[in-house]
C-alpha positions as CSV (number, residue, x, y, z in Angstrom):
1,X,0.0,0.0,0.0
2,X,2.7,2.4,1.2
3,X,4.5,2.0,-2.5
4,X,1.9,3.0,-3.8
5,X,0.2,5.6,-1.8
6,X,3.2,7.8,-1.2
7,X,4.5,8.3,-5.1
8,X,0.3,9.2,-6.0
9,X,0.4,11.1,-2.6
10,X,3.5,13.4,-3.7
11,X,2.1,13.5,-7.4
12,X,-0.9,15.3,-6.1
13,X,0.8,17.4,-3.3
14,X,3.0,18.8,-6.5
15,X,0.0,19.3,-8.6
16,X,-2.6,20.5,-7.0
17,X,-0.8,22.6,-3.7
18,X,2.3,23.9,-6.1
19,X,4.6,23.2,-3.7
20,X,7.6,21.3,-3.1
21,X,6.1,18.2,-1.9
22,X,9.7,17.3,0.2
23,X,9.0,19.9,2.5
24,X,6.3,17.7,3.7
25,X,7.3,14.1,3.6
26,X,7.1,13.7,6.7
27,X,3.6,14.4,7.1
28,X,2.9,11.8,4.0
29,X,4.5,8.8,5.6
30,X,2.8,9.5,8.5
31,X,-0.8,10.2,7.0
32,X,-0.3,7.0,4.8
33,X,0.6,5.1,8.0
34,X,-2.2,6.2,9.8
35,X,-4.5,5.5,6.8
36,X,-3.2,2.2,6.6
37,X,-3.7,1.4,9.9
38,X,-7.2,2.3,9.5
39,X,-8.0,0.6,6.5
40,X,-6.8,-2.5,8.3
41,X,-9.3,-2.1,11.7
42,X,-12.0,-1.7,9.3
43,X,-11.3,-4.7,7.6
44,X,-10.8,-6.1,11.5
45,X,-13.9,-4.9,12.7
46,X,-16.0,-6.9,9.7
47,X,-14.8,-10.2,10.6
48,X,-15.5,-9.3,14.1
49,X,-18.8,-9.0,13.4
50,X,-18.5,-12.7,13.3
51,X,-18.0,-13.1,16.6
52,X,-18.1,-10.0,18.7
53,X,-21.2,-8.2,20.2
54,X,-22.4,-4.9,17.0
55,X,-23.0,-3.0,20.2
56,X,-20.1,-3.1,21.9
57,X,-18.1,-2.1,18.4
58,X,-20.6,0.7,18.1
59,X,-20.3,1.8,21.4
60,X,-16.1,1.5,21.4
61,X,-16.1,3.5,17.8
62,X,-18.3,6.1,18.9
63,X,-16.4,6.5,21.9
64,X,-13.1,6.2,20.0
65,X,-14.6,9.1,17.6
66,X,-15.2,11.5,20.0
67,X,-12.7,11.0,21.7
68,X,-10.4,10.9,18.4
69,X,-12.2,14.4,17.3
70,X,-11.2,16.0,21.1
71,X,-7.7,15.2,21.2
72,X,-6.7,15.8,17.3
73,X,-8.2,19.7,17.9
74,X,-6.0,19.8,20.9
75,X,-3.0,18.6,19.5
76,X,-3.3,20.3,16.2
77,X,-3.5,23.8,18.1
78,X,-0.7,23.0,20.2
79,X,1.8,21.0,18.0
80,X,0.3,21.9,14.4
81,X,0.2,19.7,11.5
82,X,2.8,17.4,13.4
83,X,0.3,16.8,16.0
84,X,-2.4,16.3,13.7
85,X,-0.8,13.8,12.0
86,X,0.9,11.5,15.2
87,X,-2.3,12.3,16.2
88,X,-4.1,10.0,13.7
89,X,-1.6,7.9,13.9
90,X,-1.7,6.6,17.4
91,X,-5.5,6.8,17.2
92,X,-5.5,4.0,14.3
93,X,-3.0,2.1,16.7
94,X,-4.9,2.4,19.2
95,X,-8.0,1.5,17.4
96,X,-6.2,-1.9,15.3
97,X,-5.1,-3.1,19.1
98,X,-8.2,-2.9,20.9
99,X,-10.7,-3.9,17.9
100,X,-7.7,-7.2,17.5
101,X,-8.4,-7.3,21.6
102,X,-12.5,-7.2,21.1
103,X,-12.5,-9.5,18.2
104,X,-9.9,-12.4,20.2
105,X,-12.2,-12.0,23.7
106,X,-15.3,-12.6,21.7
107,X,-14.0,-15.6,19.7
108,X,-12.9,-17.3,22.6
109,X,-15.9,-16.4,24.8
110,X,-18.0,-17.6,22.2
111,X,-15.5,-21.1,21.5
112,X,-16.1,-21.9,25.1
113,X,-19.7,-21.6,25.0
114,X,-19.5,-23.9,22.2
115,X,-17.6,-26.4,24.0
């Protein structure tokens, strides 16, 4: 994903923002990590649905939302775009971790009740 996101992402940065697009690289990788990341818990939290309660996801991503929302305005104004951006990133972290932890807990609640 990452070989091809960040070429396209630097293409675009160049076209569209006229700007030399090195001066933010940093800021790409981490954007395209974070988007990654994300992309990956969403693909995790539809085979949860498998196994783990639709409520408790709903309830952990609306609470991961808003709390998500809270702490990227904070950061942003106090670090700028640096803290927007490790902002997102530890957020999808965060979220791949504990929708991996939601989705193990449920399959082997549900295993045992089987057994």
């Amino acid at each position: 994903v990452m070989i091809i996101c960040y070429p396209i992402t630097i293409i675009i940065v160049s076209l569209l923002y006229n700007i030399d697009s090195s001066l933010y690289s940093k800021f790409i990788i981490l954007g395209n990590i974070g988007v990654l990341f994300n992309a990956v818990s969403i693909m995790i939290q539809t085979l949860n649905t498998k196994h783990a309660s639709i409520t408790l996801q709903a309830n952990y991503m609306t609470l991961h939302t808003i709390t998500f929302i809270f702490i990227t305005i904070l950061m942003t104004i106090a670090f700028g775009l640096n803290g927007f951006f490790w902002t997102t990133l530890f957020s999808n972290i965060i979220k791949y971790v504990i929708l991996n932890i939601i989705g193990l807990k449920s399959k082997f609640i549900n295993k045992k009740d089987v057994d």
